[in-house]
C-alpha positions in Angstrom: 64.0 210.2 -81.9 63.6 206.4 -80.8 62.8 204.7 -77.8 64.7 203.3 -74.5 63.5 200.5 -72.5 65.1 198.9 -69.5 67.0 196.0 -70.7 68.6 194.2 -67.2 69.0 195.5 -64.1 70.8 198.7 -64.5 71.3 198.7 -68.5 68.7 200.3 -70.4 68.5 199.9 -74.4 68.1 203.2 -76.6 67.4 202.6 -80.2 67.2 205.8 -82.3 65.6 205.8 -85.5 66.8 207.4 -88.1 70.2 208.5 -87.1 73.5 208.0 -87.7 76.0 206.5 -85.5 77.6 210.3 -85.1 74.2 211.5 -84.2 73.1 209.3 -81.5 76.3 209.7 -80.0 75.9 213.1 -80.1 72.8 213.0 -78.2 73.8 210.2 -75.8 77.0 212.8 -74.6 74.5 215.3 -73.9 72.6 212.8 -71.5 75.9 211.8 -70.5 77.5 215.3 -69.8 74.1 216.5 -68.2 73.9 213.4 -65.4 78.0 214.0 -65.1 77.4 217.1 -63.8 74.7 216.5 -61.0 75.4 215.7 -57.4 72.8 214.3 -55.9 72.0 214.1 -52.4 70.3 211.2 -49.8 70.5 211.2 -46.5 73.1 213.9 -45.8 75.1 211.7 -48.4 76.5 212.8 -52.0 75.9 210.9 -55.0 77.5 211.3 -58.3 75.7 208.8 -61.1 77.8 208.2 -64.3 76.6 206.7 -67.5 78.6 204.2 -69.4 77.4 203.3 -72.9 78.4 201.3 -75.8 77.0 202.1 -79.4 76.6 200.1 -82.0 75.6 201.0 -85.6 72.5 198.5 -86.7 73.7 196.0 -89.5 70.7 194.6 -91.3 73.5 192.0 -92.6 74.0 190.9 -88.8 70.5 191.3 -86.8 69.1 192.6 -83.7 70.9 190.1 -81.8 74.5 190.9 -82.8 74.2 194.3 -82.6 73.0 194.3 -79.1 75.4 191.9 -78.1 78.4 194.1 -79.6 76.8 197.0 -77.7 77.1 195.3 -74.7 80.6 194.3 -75.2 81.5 197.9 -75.8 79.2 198.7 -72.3 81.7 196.5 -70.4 85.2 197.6 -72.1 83.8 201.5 -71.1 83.4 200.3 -67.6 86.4 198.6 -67.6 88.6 201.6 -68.7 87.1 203.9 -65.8 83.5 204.5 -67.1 81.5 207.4 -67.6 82.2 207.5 -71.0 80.7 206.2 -74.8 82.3 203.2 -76.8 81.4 203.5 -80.3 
């Protein structure tokens, strides 16, 4: 469907080929819902992982650049308002 790399730290960058807008988010709720739902445990402690996205639809019009950067914007306004969530 695309590719993901590891883009900083702990942000990774998915890029689906292809797809709508709709239908990555589709896919990325399904990731999301799926690691909502896991407890994990380490040393006799639980951990619960969210995911936090932003989405961006790829303008030709406006590059690689700006659409990565409005991604991330939408990243950080999703962790502001509580995270584990998508901001498209």
């Amino acid at each position: 469907r695309g590719a993901v790399a590891r883009w900083g730290g702990e942000e990774f960058l998915f890029v689906f080929e292809n797809a709508s807008g709709a239908q990555a988010k589709a896919v990325l709720e399904g990731m999301r819902a799926q690691i909502d739902k896991n407890v994990f445990r380490f040393n006799n402690e639980r951990i619960h992982v969210t995911l936090t996205l932003g989405l961006e639809d790829y303008s030709q019009i406006t590059g690689i650049e700006a659409t990565i950067s409005k991604a991330d914007q939408k990243l950080y306004l999703g962790k502001q308002d509580g995270r584990n969530r998508i901001v498209y």
